[in-house]
C-alpha positions in Angstrom: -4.3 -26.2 10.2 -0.8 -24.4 11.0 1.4 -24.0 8.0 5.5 -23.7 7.8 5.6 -20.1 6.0 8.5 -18.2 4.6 7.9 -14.7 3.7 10.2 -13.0 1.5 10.9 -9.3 1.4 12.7 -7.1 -0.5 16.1 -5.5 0.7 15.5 -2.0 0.2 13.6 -1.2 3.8 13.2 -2.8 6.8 10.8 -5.2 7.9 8.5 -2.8 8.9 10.0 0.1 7.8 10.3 3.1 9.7 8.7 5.7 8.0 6.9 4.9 4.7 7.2 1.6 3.0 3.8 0.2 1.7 5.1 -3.2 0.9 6.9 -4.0 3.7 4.7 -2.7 6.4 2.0 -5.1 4.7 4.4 -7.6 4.8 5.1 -7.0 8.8 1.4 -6.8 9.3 1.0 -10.2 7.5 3.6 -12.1 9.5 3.4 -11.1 13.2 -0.2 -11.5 12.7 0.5 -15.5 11.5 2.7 -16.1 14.0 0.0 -15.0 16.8 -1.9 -17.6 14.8 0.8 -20.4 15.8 1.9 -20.4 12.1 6.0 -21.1 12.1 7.1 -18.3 10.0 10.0 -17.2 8.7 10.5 -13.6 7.9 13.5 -13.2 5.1 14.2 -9.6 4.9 16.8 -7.2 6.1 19.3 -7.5 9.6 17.8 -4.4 10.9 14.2 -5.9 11.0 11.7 -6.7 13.9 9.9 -9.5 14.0 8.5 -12.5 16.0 8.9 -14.8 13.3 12.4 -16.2 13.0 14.6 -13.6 11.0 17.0 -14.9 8.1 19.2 -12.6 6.3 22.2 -11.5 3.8 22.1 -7.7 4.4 22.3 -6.7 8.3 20.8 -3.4 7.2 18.8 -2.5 4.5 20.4 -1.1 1.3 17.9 1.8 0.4 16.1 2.9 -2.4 19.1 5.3 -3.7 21.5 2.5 -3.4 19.2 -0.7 -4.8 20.4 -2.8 -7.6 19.0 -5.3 -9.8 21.8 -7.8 -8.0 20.9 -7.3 -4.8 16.8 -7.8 -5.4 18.0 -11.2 -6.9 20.3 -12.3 -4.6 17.8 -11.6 -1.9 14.7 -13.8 -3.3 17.8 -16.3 -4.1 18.2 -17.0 -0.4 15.0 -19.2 -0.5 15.8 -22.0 -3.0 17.9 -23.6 -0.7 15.4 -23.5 2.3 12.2 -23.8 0.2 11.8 -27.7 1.3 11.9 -26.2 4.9 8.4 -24.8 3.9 4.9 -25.5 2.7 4.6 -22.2 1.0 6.8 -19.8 -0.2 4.7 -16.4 0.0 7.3 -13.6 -1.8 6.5 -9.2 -1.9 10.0 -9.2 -3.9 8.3 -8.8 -7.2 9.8 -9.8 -10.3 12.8 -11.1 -8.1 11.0 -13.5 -6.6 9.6 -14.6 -9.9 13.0 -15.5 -11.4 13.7 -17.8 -8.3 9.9 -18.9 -8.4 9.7 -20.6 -11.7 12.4 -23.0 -10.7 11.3 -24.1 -7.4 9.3 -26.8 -6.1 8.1 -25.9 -2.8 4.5 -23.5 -4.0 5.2 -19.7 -4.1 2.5 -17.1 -4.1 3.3 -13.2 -5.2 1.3 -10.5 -3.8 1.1 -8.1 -6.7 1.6 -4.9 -4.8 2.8 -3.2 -7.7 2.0 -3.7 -11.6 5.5 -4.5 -12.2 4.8 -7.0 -15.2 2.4 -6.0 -17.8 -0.2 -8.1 -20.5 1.8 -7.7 -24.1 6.0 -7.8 -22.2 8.2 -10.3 -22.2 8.0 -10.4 -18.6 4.6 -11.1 -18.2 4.9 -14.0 -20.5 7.9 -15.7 -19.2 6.4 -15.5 -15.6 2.7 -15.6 -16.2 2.8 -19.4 -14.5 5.9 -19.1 -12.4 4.2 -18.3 -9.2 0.1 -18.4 -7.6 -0.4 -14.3 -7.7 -2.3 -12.8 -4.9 -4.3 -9.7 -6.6 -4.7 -6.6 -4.2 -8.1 -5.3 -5.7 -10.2 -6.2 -8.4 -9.6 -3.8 -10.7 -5.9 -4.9 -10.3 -6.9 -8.4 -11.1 -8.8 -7.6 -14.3 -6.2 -5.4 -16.2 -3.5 -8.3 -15.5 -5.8 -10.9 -16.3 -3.8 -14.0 -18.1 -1.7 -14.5 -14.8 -2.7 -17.2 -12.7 -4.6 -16.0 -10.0 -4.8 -17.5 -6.3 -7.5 -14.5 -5.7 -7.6 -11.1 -4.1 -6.5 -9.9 -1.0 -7.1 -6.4 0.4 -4.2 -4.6 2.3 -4.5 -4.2 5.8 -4.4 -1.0 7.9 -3.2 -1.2 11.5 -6.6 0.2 13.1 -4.3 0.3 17.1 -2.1 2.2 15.3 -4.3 4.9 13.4 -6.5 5.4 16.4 -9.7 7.0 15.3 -10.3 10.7 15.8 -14.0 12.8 15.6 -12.5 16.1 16.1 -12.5 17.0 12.9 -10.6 21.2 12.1 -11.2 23.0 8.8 -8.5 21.7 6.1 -7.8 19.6 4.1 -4.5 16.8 3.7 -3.2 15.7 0.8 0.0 13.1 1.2 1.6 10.8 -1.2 4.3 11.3 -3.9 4.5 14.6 -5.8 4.1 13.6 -9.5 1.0 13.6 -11.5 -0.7 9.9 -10.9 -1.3 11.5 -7.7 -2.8 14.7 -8.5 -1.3 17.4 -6.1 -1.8 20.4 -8.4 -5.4 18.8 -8.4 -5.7 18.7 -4.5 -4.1 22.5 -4.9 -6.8 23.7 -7.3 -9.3 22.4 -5.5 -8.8 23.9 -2.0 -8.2 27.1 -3.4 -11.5 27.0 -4.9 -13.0 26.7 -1.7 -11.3 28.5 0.1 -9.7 26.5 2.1 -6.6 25.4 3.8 -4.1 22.5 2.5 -1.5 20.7 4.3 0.6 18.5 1.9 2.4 15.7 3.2 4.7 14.6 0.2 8.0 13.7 -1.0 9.8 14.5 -4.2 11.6 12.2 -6.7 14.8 13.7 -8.5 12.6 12.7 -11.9 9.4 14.6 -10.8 11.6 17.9 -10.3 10.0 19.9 -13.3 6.5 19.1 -12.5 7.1 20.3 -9.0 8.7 23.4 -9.8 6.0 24.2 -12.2 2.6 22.6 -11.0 3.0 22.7 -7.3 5.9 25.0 -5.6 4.1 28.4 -6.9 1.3 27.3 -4.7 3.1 26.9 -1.8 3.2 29.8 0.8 3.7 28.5 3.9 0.0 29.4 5.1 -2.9 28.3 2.8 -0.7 26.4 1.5 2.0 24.2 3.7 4.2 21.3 2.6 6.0 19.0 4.7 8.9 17.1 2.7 9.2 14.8 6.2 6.9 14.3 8.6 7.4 12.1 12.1 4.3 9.0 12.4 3.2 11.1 15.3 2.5 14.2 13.0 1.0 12.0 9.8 -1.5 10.7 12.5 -2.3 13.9 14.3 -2.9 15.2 10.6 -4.9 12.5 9.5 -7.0 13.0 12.3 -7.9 16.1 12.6 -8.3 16.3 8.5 -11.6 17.8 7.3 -11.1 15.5 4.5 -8.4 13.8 2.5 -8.5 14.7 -1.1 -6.6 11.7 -3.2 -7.1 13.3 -6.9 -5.0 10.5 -8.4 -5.0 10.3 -11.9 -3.7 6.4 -12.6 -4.9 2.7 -12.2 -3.5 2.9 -8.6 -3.5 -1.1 -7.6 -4.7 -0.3 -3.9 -4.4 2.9 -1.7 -3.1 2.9 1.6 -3.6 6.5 1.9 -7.7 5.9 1.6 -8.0 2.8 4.1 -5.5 4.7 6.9 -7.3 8.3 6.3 -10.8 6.5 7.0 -9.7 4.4 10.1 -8.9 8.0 11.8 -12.4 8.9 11.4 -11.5 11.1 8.8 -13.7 10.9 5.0 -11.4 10.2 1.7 -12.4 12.7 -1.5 -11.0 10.4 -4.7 -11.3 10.1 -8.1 -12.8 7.4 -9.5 -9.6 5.1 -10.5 -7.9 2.4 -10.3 -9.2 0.6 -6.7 -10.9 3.6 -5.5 -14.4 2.4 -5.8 -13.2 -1.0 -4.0 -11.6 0.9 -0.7 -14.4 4.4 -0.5 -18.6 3.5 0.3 -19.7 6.1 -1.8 -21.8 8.9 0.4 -20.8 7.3 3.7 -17.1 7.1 4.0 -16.3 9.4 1.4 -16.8 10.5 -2.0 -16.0 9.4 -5.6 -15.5 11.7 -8.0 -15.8 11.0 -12.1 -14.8 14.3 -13.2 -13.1 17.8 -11.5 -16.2 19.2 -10.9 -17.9 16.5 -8.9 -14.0 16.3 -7.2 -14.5 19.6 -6.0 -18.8 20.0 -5.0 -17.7 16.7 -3.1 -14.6 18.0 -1.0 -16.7 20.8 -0.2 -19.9 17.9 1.5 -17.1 16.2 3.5 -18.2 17.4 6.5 -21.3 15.2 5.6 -19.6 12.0 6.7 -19.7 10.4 9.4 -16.2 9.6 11.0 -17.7 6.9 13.0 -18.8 5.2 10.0 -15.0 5.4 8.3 -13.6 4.0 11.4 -16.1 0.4 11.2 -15.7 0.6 7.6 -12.0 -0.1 8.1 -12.7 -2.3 10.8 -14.7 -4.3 9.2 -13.0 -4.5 5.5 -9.8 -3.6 5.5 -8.2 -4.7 9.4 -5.0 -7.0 9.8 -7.6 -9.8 10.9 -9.9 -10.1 7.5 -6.2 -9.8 5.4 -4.4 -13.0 7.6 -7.9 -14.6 6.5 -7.6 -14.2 3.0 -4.4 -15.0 3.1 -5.0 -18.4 5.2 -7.6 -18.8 2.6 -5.1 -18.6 -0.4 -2.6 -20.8 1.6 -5.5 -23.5 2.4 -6.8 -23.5 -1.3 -2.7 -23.7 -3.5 -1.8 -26.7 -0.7 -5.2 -28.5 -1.5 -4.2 -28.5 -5.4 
């Protein structure tokens, strides 16, 4: 059965984006991969996109995260109730945008909640608890927002010809994500300094998350056992992911779904986490990594990754978390809101 999609992104990146941009490089993954499937898709997102679906915008280039108002995430999921009888389904990443135009349309939307924007106990999670079919992306996720109505869960994909798989394997360890403390960088720090070994920090650093840099992490940082990269090229994130001993993810929050874990583990390379949030969903326990319920067990683990086989993280991907098994489940969810 081939389905009239519209996909709806939000304006702040481009469709994929360049460098980092979770949502919309799932998003990219998602609709190239349904239009191979003879879908007819329609990709609404930014000018500056690229895409084999056809392209419909209001922004020829996207308006960035520094420059993104409340207006422009509206008028973006806006452009959709006009078309939305050009569609079967109406599949929206725009958030609580897409919710406001959602609950007025008649054409079936479903969300993918790819970040916990609305909340059990809010306003916002009672006005749009029935607005839209929402597409959970683990299920942990899918428990703590229980009440909304569920079309099921999804994992995010990883592009496994992208992060080609790597079993040379060199003595340190990578740490990348944002530097504030859900992510736990001063607990990656501590950790590799117990052991004695070497950390290379891929992060960025959010005006807001200033003091706890200057205090938890910058001391730490000298360049040699310690070395952080404020911008790195896709060719050096890979090279670093592959060559990792391990990646340590010592988050510290209910994180929905980490992309970090699944693109870490298709390069071959073993993922030491804390056990939170989706963690237990994305890691096999004492074959593609290690989960951690406490410090200590974070840091006796870090120091078995060499344990793991990287050929087992690279089929765990494949097998779990590649653009194929997400376009099913998504097919699935498309199949099961048009059958009533």
């Amino acid at each position: 059965m081939r389905f009239r999609i519209a996909q709806l992104c939000p304006p702040i990146l481009p469709t994929p984006p360049p460098k980092y941009g979770g949502t919309e490089r799932i998003a990219s993954l998602l609709t190239e991969e349904l239009v191979r499937r003879g879908h007819k898709v329609t990709l609404y997102a930014t000018g500056d996109s690229r895409t084999k679906a056809k392209l419909k915008y209001i922004y020829s280039k996207n308006v960035g995260i520094d420059y993104f108002r409340e207006t422009k995430g509206i008028l973006q999921a806006s452009m959709i109730f006009d078309d939305q009888l050009d569609f079967d389904i109406v599949h929206s990443h725009t958030g609580a945008y897409g919710l406001m135009v959602a609950k007025y349309m008649s054409t079936p939307v479903v969300t993918t909640l790819h970040n916990d924007y609305i909340r059990p106990g809010t306003m916002e999670f009672d006005t749009y608890k029935d607005a839209s079919r929402f597409v959970f992306i683990s299920r942990k996720q899918q428990r703590r927002l229980r009440g909304l109505r569920s079309a099921g869960v999804v994992y995010n994909a990883t592009d496994t010809g992208q992060y080609k798989f790597s079993g040379d394997k060199r003595d340190y360890f990578f740490f990348i994500g944002n530097i504030n403390q859900n992510k736990g960088p001063d607990l990656a720090i501590k950790a590799a300094k117990r052991l004695g070994r070497r950390l290379i920090m891929a992060a960025k650093v959010d005006k807001k998350y200033t003091p706890y840099f200057e205090s938890k992490v910058k001391p730490f940082v000298d360049g040699k056992k310690v070395v952080l990269y404020s911008t790195i090229s896709m060719k050096k994130k890979l090279s670093l992911y592959q060559h990792a001993r391990c990646v340590l993810f010592p988050i510290r929050w209910e994180e929905p779904f980490g992309l970090v874990m699944t693109e870490a583990m298709a390069c071959g390379t073993p993922v030491v986490a804390m056990n939170r949030g989706s963690v237990p969903e994305v890691i096999k326990h004492g074959e593609t990594g290690f989960i951690a319920d406490n410090y200590r067990e974070f840091v006796s683990y870090a120091r078995r990754a060499g344990e793991i086989d990287p050929a087992k993280c690279r089929r765990w991907v494949e097998r779990k978390f590649s653009v194929k098994v997400m376009a099913d489940g998504y097919e699935r969810v498309y199949r099961r809101i048009l059958k009533g």
